[in-house]
Each structure stands twice: as structure tokens, then as C-alpha cells.
N, C-alpha and C positions, 0 to 999 in steps of 0.2 A: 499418250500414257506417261508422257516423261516429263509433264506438267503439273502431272497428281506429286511428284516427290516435295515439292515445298509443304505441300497442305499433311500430305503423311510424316513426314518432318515434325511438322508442328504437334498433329497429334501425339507423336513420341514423346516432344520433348515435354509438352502439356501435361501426359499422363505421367511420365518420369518425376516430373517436378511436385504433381497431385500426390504419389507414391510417398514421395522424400516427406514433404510434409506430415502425410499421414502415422510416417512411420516414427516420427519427433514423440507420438503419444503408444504407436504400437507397435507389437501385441505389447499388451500389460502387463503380461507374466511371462517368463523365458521360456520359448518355444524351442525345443530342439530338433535341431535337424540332421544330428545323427553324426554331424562334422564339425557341428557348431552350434551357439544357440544364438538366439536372434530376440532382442528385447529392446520397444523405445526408448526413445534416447532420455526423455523423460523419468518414466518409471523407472529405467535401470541405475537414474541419480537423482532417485526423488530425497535422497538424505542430503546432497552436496549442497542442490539447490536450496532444499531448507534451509541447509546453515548459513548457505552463502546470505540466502535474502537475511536474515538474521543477521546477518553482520551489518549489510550495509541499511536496513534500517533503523537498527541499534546505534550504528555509527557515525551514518553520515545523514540520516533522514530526519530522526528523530531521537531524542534522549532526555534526561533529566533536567539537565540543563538549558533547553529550551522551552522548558514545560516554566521554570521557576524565570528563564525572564520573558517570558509570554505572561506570565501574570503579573511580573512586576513592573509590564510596562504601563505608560501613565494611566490610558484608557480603561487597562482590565483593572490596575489598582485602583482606581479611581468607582470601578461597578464594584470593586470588592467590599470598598470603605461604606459607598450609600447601602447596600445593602447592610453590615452591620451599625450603621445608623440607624436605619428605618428596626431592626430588631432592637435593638436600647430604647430606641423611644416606645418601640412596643411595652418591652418589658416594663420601662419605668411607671410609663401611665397606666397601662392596666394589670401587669401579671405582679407585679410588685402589689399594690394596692387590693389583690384580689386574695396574696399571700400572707398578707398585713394590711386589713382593712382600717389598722388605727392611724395606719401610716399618712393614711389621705388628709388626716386631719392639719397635717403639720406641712405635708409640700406643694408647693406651689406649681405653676406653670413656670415660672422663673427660675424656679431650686432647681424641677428637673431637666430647666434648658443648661443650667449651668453644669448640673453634676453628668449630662449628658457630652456636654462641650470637652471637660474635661477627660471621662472617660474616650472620647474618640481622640482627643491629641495622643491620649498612653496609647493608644490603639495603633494610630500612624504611624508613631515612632518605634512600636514595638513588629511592625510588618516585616522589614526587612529581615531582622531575626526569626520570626515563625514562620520564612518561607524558608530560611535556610535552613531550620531545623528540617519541617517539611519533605525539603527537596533530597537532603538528606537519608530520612527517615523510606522515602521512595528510590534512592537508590539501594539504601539495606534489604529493602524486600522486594522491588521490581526488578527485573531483569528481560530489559525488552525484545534483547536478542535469541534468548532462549522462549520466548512469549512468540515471536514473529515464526521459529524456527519449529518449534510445538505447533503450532496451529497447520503449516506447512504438511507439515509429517501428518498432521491427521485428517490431510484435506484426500479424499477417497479420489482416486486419477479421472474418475468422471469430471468430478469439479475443478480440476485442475484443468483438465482440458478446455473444461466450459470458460474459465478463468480467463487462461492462455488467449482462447482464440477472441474473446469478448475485445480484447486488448490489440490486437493483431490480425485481425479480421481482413485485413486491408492489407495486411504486410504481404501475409502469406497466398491473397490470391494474386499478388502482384507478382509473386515466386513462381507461381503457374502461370501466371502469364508470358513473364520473362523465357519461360521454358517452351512455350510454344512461341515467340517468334524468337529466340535463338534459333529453333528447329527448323523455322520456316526459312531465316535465311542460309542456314547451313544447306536445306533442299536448295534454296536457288543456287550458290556459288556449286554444287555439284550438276545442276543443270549446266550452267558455264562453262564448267570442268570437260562435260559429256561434250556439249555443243564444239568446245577449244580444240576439244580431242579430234572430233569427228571431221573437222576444217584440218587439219593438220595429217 
């Protein structure tokens, strides 16, 4: 009989450990028990959390300023530029010519590779100023931390949990696990204890 204490050990500390976890998302609403009330750890700071995540991915994850040199690096400027190439040369040759069909008369393939050439050098050298207005203009009216920390707030604890656990799946059966062999070895050194005693 005094064999079974490692394995019922375990299932304590298994079940203890299943509890705790459990109880990180519940109950979802404050349960009173008459001496106290009793609300997961989660739900009872689903505002903290918001804000908190709001801070640090506002602050340290993501921000305006990596949005304006994410684009201003060579590669993206570089898809920004051909793309409004490829729309001037649209326009020239056809939306131009379809708005002023006298205009065909007078321009060339030449005129509008020039007047095209020209319009993208103003274009280049005016980038770095219309991302700073831009980036600007997106910090006036964005605010990522109040955006991260809103969406938070209206995520319903179901989803939060579904979240949570998608994330940590692994963490927290590891918590259980942990809890049954602490268990298990605490049953054995108390068999040793029983055994030590019983010799002595």
C-alpha cells in the first residue's frame, strides 16, 4: 500500500497544477463565496493586460517610425518608385491621350519617355519628404497603443483564452506535468522518510 503514495502524489500534484492553470481564465465573472470572491486571473485584469500589451507593442514592437523606414528602405522604395513609373507611363500614353485626344498628335514615344524621366527624378527626390509628411500625418491620427489595447478590451474571454492557450499550449501542459512529478518525487522521499523511520 505504501507504494501507491508516489503515484497518488502525482496525481495531486497533476490535478493541483491542471486547477492553477485553469483557474489563470476562471470563473469569468466574480464568484462569491460568502468570505471572498474568486475571479481568474485573467478576466479580473483583462484591462491591465490590455494596456499593458498596448504599451509594449506600441513601443517596443511596432510604431511609426518603423513603418516610414520599412518603406524607405532601398527594396520597398525601390517597388514604390516602379510602381509609380509603370502608372505615368500609363497615364501618359493612354489616359492623357484619351483626355486630350489632340494631344496624340504632337507627342511622341521620345516626348513621353523624357517628360516621364523627368517627372520620376521630381518624384525621387521628393520621397523622402512625402513619407515624412506621411509618417507624420499617421502618427496625428494613429495611435497604436490605444488600437492594440481597444481590440484587447473587446476580445470576449473565450477568445482570449482560445488566444492564450494557441500560444502556450505546450507551456502549460508542461505546468502539469511538472506537478505530477514534483508529486511523484515528494511520494517517494516520504516512502524513505516512512522506510528511515521504521529501521530506526
Amino acid at each position: 500500500m505504501i507504494w501507491t503514495l508516489p503515484f497518488v502524489s502525482a496525481l495531486i500534484g497533476w490535478v493541483t497544477n491542471f486547477v492553477a492553470v485553469k483557474m489563470l481564465f476562471h470563473p469569468r465573472v466574480p464568484l462569491n463565496l460568502g468570505f471572498m470572491k474568486v475571479q481568474g486571473v485573467f478576466p479580473k485584469r483583462k484591462d491591465k493586460l490590455a494596456e499593458r500589451l498596448g504599451k509594449i507593442v506600441g513601443q517596443e514592437l511596432f510604431n511609426i517610425s518603423d513603418i516610414k523606414e520599412n518603406l524607405l528602405h532601398d527594396e520597398n522604395k525601390q517597388a514604390i518608385i516602379s510602381v509609380i513609373e509603370v502608372r505615368i507611363d500609363k497615364f501618359l500614353r493612354e489616359k492623357l491621350k484619351e483626355a486630350v485626344p489632340m494631344i496624340a498628335m504632337f507627342i511622341s514615344d521620345d516626348l513621353i519617355e523624357k517628360i516621364k524621366a523627368t517627372l520620376m527624378a521630381e518624384f525621387e527626390n521628393s520621397l523622402p519628404e512625402i513619407m515624412d509628411t506621411f509618417s507624420q500625418k499617421l502618427e496625428e491620427k494613429v495611435d497604436i497603443e490605444e488600437i492594440v489595447k481597444d481590440k484587447v478590451n473587446n476580445f470576449s474571454m473565450e477568445k482570449l483564452e482560445d488566444i492564450m492557450f494557441s500560444i502556450m499550449k505546450k507551456e502549460f501542459k508542461f505546468i502539469e506535468l511538472v506537478g505530477a512529478i514534483l508529486g511523484f518525487l515528494i511520494g517517494m522521499v516520504q516512502i524513505a522518510l516512512i522506510q528511515f523511520g521504521g529501521i530506526h
